[in-house]
Structures are given as C-alpha cells and as structure tokens.
C-alpha positions as CSV (number, residue, x, y, z in Angstrom):
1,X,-28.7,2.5,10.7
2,X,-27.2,4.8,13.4
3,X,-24.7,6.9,12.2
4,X,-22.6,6.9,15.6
5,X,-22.5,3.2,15.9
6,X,-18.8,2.4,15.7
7,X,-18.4,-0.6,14.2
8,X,-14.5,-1.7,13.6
9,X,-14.2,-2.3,9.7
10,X,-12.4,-5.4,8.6
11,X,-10.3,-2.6,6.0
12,X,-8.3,-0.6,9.2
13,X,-6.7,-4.1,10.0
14,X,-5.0,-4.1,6.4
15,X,-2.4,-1.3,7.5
16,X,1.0,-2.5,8.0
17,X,1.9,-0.8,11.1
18,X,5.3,-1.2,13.3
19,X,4.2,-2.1,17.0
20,X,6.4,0.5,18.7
21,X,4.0,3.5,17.2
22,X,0.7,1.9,17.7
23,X,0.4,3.5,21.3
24,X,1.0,6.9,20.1
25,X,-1.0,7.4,17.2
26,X,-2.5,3.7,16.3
27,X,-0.2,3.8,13.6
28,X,-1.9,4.9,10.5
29,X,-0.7,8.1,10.5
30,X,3.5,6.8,11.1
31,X,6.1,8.8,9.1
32,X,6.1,5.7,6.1
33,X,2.1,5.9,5.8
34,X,1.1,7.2,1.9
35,X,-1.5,9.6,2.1
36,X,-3.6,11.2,-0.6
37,X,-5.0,14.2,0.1
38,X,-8.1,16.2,-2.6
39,X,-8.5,19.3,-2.5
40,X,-4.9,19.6,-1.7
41,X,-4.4,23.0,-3.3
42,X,-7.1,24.3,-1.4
43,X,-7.5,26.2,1.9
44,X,-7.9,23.3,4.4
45,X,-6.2,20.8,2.2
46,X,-2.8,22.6,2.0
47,X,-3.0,23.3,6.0
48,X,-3.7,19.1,6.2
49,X,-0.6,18.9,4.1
50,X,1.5,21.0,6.0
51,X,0.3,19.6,8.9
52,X,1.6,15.6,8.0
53,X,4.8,17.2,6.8
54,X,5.2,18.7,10.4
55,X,4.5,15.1,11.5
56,X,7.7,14.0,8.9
57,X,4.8,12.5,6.5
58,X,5.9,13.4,2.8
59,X,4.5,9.9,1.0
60,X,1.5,12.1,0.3
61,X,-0.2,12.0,-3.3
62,X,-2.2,15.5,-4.2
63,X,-5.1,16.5,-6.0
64,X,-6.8,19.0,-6.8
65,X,-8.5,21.5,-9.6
66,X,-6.1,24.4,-9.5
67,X,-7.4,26.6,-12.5
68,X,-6.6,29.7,-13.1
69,X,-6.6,31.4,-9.6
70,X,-3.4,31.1,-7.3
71,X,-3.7,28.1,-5.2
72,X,-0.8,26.5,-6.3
73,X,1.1,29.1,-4.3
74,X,-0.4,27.0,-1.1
75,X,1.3,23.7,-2.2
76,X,4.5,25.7,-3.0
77,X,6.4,25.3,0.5
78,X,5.1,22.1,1.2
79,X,6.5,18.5,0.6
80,X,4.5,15.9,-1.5
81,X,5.5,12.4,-3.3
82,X,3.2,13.7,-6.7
83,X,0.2,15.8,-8.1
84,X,-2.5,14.5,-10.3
85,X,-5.0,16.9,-11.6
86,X,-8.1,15.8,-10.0
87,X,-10.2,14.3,-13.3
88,X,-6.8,12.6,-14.1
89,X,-6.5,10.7,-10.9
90,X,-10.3,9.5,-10.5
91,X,-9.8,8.5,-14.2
92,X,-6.9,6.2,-13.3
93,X,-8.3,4.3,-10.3
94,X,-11.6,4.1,-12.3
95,X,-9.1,1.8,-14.6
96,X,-6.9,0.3,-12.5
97,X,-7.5,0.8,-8.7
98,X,-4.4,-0.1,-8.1
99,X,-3.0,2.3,-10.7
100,X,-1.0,4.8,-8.1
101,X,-0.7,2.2,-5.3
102,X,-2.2,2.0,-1.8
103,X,-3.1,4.2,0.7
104,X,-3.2,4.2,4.8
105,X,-5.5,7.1,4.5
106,X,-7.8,9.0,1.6
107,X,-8.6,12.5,3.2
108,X,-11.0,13.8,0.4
109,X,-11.5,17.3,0.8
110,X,-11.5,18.7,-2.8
111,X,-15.2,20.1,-3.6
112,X,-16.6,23.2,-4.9
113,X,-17.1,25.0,-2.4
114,X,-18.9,28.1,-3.1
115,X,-22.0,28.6,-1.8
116,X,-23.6,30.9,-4.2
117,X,-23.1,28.7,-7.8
118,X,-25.7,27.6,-9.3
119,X,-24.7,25.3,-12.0
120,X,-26.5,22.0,-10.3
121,X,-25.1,19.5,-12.4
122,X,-21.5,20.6,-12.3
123,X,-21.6,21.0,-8.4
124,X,-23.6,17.4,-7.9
125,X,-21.2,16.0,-9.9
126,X,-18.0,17.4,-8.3
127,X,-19.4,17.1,-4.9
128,X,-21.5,13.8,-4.7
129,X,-20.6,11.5,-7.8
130,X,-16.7,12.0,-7.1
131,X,-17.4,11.5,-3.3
132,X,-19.0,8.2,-3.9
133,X,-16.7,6.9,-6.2
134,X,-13.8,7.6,-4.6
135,X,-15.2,6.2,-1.1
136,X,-15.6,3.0,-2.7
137,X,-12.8,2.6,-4.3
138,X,-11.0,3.9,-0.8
139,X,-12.6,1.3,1.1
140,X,-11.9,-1.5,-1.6
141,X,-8.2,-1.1,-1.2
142,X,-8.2,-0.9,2.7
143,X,-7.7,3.0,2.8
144,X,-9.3,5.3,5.5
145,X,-11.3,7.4,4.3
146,X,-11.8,10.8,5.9
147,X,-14.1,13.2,3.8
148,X,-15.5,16.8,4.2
149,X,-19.3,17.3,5.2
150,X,-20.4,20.6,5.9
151,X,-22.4,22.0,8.6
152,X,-24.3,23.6,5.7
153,X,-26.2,20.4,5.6
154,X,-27.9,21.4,9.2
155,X,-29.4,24.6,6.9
156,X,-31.1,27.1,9.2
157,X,-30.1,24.9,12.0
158,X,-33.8,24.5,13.2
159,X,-33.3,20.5,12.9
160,X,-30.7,21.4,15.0
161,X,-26.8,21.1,14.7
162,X,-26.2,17.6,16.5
163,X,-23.7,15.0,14.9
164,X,-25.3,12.0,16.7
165,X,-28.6,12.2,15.0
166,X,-29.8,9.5,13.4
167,X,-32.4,10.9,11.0
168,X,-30.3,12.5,8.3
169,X,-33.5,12.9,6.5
170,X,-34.8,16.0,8.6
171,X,-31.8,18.2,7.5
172,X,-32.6,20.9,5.0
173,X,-29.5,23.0,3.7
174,X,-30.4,26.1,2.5
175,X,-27.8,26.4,-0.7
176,X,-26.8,24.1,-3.6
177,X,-23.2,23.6,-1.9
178,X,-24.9,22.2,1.7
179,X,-27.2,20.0,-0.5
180,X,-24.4,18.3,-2.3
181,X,-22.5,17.4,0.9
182,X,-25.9,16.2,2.3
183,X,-26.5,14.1,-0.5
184,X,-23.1,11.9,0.2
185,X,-24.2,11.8,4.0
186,X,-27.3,10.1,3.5
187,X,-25.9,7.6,0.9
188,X,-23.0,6.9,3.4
189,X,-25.7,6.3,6.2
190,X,-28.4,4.7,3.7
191,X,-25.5,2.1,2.5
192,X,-24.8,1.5,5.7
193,X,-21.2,2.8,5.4
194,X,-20.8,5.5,7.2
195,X,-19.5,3.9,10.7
196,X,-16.4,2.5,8.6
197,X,-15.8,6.4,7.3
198,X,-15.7,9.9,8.6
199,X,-17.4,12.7,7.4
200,X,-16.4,16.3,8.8
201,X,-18.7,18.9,9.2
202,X,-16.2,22.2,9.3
203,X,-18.0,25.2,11.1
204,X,-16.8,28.7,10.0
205,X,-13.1,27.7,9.5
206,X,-10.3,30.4,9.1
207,X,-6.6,31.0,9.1
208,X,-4.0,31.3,6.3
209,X,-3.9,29.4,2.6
210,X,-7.2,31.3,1.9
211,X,-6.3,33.9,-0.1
212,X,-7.5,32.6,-3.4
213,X,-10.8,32.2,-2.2
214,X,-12.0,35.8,-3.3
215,X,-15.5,36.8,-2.4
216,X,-15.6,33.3,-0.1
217,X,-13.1,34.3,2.0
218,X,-13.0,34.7,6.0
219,X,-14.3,38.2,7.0
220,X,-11.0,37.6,9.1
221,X,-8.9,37.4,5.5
222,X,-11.1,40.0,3.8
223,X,-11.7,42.9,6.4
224,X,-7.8,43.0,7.4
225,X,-7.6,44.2,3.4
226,X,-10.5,46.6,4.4
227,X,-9.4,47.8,7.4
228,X,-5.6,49.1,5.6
229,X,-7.5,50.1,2.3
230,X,-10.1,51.8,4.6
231,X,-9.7,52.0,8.2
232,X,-13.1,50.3,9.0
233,X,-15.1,47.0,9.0
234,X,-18.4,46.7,7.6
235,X,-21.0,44.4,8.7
236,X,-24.1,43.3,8.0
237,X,-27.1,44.5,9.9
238,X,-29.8,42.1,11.3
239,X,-32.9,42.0,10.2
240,X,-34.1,40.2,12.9
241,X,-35.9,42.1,15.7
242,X,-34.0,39.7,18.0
243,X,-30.3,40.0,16.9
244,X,-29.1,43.4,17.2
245,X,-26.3,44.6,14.4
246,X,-23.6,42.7,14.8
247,X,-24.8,40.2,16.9
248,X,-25.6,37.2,14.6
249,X,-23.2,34.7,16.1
250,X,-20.9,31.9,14.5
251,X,-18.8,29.1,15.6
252,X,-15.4,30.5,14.2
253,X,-12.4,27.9,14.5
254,X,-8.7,28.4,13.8
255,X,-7.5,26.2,10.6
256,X,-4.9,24.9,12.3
257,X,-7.2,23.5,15.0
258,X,-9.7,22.0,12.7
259,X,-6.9,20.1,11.1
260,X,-6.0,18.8,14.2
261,X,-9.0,17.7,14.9
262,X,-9.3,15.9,11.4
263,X,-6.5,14.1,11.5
264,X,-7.1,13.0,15.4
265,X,-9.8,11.6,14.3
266,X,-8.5,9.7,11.0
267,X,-6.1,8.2,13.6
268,X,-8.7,7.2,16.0
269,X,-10.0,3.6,15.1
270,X,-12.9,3.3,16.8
271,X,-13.9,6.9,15.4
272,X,-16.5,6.8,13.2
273,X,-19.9,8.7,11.2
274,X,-20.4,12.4,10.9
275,X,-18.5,14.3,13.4
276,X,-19.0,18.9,13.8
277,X,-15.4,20.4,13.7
278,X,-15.9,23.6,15.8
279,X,-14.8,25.7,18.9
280,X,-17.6,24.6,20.5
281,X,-18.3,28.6,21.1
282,X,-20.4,31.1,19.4
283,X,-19.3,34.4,19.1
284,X,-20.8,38.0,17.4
285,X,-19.1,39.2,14.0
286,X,-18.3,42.2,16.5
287,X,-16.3,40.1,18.9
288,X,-14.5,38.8,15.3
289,X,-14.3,42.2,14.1
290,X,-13.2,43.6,17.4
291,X,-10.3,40.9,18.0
292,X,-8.8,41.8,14.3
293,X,-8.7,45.8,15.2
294,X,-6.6,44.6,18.4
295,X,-4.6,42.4,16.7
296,X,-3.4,45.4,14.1
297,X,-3.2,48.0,16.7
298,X,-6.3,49.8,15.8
299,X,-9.4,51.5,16.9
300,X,-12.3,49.7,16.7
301,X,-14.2,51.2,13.5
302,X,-17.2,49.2,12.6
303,X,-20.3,50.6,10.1
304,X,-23.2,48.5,8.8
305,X,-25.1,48.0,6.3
306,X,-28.0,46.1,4.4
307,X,-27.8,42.4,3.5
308,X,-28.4,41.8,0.0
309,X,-32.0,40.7,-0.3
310,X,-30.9,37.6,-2.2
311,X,-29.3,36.3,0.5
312,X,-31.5,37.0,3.6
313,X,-33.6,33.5,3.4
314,X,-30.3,31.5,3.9
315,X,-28.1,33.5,6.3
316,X,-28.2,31.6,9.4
317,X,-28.2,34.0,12.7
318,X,-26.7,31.4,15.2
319,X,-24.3,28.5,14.6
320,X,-22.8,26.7,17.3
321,X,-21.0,23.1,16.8
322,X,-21.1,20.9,19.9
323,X,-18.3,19.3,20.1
324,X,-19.3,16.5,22.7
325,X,-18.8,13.6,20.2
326,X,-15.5,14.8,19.2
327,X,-14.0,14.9,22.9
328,X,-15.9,11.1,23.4
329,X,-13.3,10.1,21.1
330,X,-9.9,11.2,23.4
331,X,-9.4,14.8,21.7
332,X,-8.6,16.9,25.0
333,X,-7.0,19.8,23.5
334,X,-7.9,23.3,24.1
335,X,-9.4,25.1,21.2
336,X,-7.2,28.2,20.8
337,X,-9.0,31.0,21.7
338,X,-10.9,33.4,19.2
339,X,-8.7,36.4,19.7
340,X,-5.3,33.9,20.2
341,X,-6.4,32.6,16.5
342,X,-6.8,36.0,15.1
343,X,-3.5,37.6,16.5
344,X,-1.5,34.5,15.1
345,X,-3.3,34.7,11.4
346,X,-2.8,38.8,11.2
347,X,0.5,39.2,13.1
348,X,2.2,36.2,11.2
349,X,0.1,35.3,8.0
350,X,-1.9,38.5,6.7
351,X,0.6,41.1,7.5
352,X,3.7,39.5,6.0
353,X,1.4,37.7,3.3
354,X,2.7,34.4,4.3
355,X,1.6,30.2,3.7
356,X,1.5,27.7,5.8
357,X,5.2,26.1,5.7
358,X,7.1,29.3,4.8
C-alpha cells in the first residue's frame, strides 16, 4: 500500500455542500461546516481555531486536556460552539457516535507532546490508542479526518525526511513522543487507510499561543525572555566536527503558515497520506537567533555552551522538510520568510504578551 496513492473515499461525498462555494474551497470548510478540533487548547490547535473563526467558522466543537498550566488563556479570545474535556468526549462517541452530532472535518491535534517523558504507557495511550479510535469513528460518520504526525518519526533523518515513501517501516524516531506518532502512521498505511486521511508531519513550528509550553517552547518564545532578563542568547555547541557552533540547522516555520497549510490541505479532496509541513528551508540557530536580536532592536549577543549528555544521541544536526508533495496539491503561497515570521511574533505577540485573536 502506497501511502501517496490518492484514492477518493466514498465518506468526502457525505458533506452537504452549497454549489456556489465548491469552486473556492470544495466546500468542506464553508462558514456552516461543524468542526472539531483536539488539542484545541494547545499551541497549533488554538492558531487552527483562530484561523476558521477568521474564515467566519464558529460550529467548532473543542477538546483538549487543559490541566493545570494556562492554556485555556489560548481559547479565551476565540469563538467555539462547546468544550468537552478530552476523556469526556472519546467516552461519549465510544457510546453513542452520534452523541455530539456530525462533523465535516475531525482535525485531531491533541497529543502529548513532550519529547523527553518517559511514562510509555500513558504517552502510547494518549498518542496512538486515542488516535485510532477517534479515526475510526471519524471516518464512520463521514468526517475528514486531518491528524498530527510528526517529523520526529524520520529520527536522525538518515532514512531520510521524504513524505512519499512507501516503507514506513525504515523510520526510526529517536524519542518516545516520535515513536507514538509513528505507530498511528504505520497502522494508518498497514490498514490501508491512510489515502482517505491526512497525517501532518509539523517541522520546527513557532509563533504565538506557546507560552504554556515551558521548557518545550520555541527558542524564538524562550530566548526573547532571555535576551530582556539577560541581554544574550545561549546556544548549544556542536559536537560534531562538521557543524560548527551554531550551525546545526532546522526547518523553522511560522504557525500561522503551517495552519494554512493544514487546513489547505483538509480542503483539498484529492489530498491524501502523510504530508511534511515546513518552509522548505534550513536555517542555523544563529540565523534564528540573529533575526530575533534585529527584531528587538539589539546587538547580536550569542554564548554557547555544552549539550547535556543525555540528549546528544537524539539531537538531530540538519532538518529540512521538502515540501514538493505539498505544492503538487495547488498550495502556491509563499512561506513567510524566517526573519518576516520572527519580527511579526516579537513586535506583535511577545512584546505585548498577546494570543492569537486579541
């Protein structure tokens, strides 16, 4: 089973759609669709969110685990039909699948996240036994489902990073969290499901509705704190005779363009398997690091120091997303630029402490 053949699943056909938008957007995502969105609370949930509601979409159900920490401040400015605790609403539709209606679209982005837990069970659990039940009962009742992959799964990236593989198998994440989101991969492509859905595999996304996120943070989020508590960045040096300090690249991407993306391609019918959500671009942690000093008005002031040793076998060196698959399916946008992404986030997000949507 490929898992970039696009067949057309019988389910898309189920959403009532009024001809005059079908050109525009093939209708799924028109201002009377219900959405339900996991992970709402969360950092790219909330900016999917507030992304529909700047399309004049407001049917939308939430989820999400909000604990103790402050992500309900994200959902705070935005406009939503109801919230259901997560455990709540998977209880329900494990009952009654019909128990809070139908949906045009199921974007399930609630997961734990971190990539330094350890408590298997719990993130298996959360990440992989929700995923799969939720995609089946999305797909029973005609929904679209649009989840979040990781490009964790691609681990050191020596299997390379390339969406239109067709051996899942070969991947080997390097941390608990990339395993989880692997695991629902190859039981999408193993079921033979996984051209009907699609599964996002977010690069190094940043941008505002973070803050709750602590240690897991952007450096973008957590060096502007550094840079006003301290006056200077610190990074991690290499240890690799082949990256200099500061060098280790990454594919950053603006949050606002990785929603875009999603959402393009929950809209795009024939769209369909495992798709890398990127710039496209690899750049240094001193081009990052660089761009935010300009941004504030500051002199550059950049120190490093050692990585922890606990971490050294899994940090990746180079991550870079090709996007090819992505454009193949009409998106033609321009990515905004890494130093256009970091002046909008500091200038109008960090500084004045700002959400999306106020």
């Amino acid at each position: 089973m490929s898992d970039h053949t696009h067949a057309k699943p019988a389910h898309r056909s189920r959403t009532a759609v009024p001809a005059k938008k079908a050109p525009v957007r093939n209708g799924l995502l028109h201002e009377k669709a219900r959405i339900l969105v996991t992970g709402a609370g969360g950092f790219i949930g909330s900016a999917l969110v507030h992304a529909l509601n700047l399309r004049g979409l407001t049917q939308i159900v939430t989820t999400d685990l909000l604990g103790t920490d402050e992500k309900w401040r994200n959902l705070a400015p935005l406009a939503f039909e109801d919230y259901i605790p997560a455990g709540d609403f998977l209880a329900d539709i494990s009952r009654d699948p019909e128990s809070h209606g139908r949906f045009a679209a199921v974007f399930h982005l609630g997961a734990c996240s971190s990539t330094t837990v350890t408590d298997a069970d719990f993130v298996l659990r959360n990440n992989f036994s929700y995923t799969k039940t939720l995609c089946r009962w999305a797909l029973s009742t005609g929904a679209r489902f649009v989840y979040a992959s990781s490009a964790a799964t691609y681990g050191d990236g020596t299997a390379g990073m390339d969406d239109k593989t067709e051996d899942l198998s070969r991947l080997r994440p390097l941390n608990l969290y990339g395993y989880s989101k692997h695991l629902f991969d190859l039981h999408a492509w193993r079921e033979g499901i996984l051209p009907d859905i699609v599964g996002i595999k977010y690069f190094n996304v940043f941008g505002p509705n973070e803050y709750h996120k602590g240690d897991m943070r952007s450096l973008v989020c957590k060096a502007h704190d550094e840079i006003l508590r301290t006056g200077r960045i610190r990074l991690f040096k290499s240890h690799r005779p082949d990256y200099a300090d500061g060098c280790q690249m990454r594919d950053f991407v603006y949050v606002k363009d990785a929603v875009d993306m999603t959402l393009h391609l929950a809209e795009t019918e024939t769209a369909g398997g495992l798709y890398n959500i990127g710039s496209g671009t690899a750049r240094t942690w001193l081009d990052l690091a660089r761009a935010l000093f300009s941004a504030i008005g500051r002199e550059p002031s950049i120190e490093f120091f050692d990585m922890p040793e606990s971490i050294r076998h899994q940090y990746q060196y180079h991550t870079c997303a090709d996007i090819s698959k992505l454009r193949a399916t009409g998106y033609q946008k321009p990515v905004t630029s890494l130093e256009d992404a970091i002046r909008d986030y500091a200038v109008n997000y960090l500084a004045p402490g700002k959400r999306l949507g106020e």
